[in-house]
Each structure stands twice: as structure tokens, then as C-alpha cells.
FIGU-806712 format. One record per residue (C-alpha): chain; residue in three letters; residue number from 0; x, y, z. Coordinates in steps of 0.02 Angstrom, whole numbers, always signed. Layout:
+--------+---------+-----+--------+--------+--------+
: cadena : residuo : num :     c1 :     c2 :     c3 :
+--------+---------+-----+--------+--------+--------+
:      A :     ala : NUM :      X :      Y :      Z :
...
+--------+---------+-----+--------+--------+--------+
//
This chain:
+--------+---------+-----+--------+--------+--------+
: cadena : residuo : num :     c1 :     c2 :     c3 :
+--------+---------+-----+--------+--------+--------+
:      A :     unk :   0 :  +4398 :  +5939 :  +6003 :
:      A :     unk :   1 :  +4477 :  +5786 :  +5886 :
:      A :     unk :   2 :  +4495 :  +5770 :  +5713 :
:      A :     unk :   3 :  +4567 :  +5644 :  +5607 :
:      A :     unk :   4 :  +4609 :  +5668 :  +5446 :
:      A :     unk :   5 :  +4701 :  +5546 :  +5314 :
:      A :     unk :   6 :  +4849 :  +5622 :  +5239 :
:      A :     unk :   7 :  +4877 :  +5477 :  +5129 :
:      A :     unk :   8 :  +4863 :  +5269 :  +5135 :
:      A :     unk :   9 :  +4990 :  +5266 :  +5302 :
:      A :     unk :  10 :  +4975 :  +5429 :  +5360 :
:      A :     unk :  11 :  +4845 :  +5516 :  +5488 :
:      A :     unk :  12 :  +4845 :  +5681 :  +5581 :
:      A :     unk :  13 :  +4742 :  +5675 :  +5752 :
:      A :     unk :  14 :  +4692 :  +5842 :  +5786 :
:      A :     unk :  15 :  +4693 :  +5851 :  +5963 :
:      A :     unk :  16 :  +4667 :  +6063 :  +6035 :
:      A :     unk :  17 :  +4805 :  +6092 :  +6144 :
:      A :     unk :  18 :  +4938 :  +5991 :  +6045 :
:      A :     unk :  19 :  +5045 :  +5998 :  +5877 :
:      A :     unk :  20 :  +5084 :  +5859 :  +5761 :
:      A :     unk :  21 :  +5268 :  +5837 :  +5754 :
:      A :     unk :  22 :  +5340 :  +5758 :  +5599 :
:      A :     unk :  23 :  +5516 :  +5667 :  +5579 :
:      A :     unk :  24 :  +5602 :  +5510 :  +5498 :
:      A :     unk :  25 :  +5686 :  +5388 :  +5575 :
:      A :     unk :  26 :  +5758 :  +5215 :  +5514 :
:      A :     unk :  27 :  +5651 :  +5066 :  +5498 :
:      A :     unk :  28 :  +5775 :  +4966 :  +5633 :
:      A :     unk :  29 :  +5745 :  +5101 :  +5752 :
:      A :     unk :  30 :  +5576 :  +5134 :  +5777 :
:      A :     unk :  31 :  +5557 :  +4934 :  +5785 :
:      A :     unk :  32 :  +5675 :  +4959 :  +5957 :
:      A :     unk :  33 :  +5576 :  +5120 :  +6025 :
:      A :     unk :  34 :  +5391 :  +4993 :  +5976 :
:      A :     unk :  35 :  +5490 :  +4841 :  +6069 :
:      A :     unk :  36 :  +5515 :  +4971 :  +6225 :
:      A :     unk :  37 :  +5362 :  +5037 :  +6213 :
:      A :     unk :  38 :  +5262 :  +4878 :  +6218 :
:      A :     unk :  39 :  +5399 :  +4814 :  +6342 :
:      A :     unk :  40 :  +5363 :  +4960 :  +6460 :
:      A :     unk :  41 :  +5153 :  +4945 :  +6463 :
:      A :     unk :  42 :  +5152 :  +5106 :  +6325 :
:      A :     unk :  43 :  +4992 :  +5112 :  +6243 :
:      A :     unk :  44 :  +5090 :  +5179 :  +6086 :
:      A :     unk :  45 :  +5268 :  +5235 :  +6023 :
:      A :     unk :  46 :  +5197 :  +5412 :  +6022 :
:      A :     unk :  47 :  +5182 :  +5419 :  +6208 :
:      A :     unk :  48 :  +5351 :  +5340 :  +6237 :
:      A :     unk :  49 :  +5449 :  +5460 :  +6106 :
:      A :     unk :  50 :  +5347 :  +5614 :  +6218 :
:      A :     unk :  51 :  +5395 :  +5546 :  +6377 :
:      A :     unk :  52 :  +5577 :  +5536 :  +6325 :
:      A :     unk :  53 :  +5576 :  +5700 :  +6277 :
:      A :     unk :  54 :  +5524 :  +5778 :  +6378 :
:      A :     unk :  55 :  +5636 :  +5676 :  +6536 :
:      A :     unk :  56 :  +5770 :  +5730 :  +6415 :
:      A :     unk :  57 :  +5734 :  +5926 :  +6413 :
:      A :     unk :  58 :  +5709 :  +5888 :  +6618 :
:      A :     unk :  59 :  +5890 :  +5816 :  +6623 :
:      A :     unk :  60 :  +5951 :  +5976 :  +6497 :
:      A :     unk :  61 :  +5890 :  +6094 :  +6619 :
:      A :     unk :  62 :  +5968 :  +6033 :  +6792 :
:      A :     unk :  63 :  +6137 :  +6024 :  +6670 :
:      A :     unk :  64 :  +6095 :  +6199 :  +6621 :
:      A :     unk :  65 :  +6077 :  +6256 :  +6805 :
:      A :     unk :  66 :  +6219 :  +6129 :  +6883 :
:      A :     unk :  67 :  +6361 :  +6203 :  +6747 :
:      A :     unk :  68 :  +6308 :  +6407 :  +6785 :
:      A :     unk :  69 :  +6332 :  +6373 :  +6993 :
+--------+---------+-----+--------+--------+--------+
//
């Protein structure tokens, strides 16, 4: 189930079950790269692109992980 609620006059939580709302800042300059990329790459939002990343990231951290033990 969804919800949407308006934390204030930029701010909105979507409420999907299954996933968590994530908060952080980043600089003004930076998030206009990750919305060029985004929009570059056919991403219907920055949100998807900034999940994606992270989670190819944690992907990458984990065949380190495994690669430096052997």
C-alpha cells in the first residue's frame, strides 16, 4: 500500500510497504550531475539512478570482499 504525505513545501515521503525512505544532503552542483545522468540514461527519476548505483556498488564491494580473502 502507498502513502504520501507532505513533510513540508519541498518535501514528500512515499510510503511504499516493502521500502524505507532514506534521507541525505548533497550539494546543489551534484545532484544537477546525478539528474543530467539520470535523464541522460532513460531514468524515470534520480531516485532510481542513486538505488541502482548503490546497489552495483555494494555488488562490486562484495566480489572485492571475496577476491582479497582467496
Amino acid at each position: 500500500m502507498e502513502e504520501i504525505r507532505k513533510l513540508n513545501d519541498t518535501t514528500y515521503l512515499l510510503d511504499v510497504t516493502g521500502t524505507v525512505t532514506v534521507s541525505f544532503k548533497l550539494e546543489d552542483s551534484f545532484i544537477g550531475e546525478i539528474d543530467k545522468i539520470a535523464k541522460k540514461l532513460g531514468y524515470s527519476n534520480r531516485s532510481d539512478l542513486i538505488r541502482e548505483a548503490i546497489e552495483t556498488y555494494l555488488k562490486y564491494l562484495k566480489q572485492n570482499e571475496r577476491s582479497l580473502n582467496t
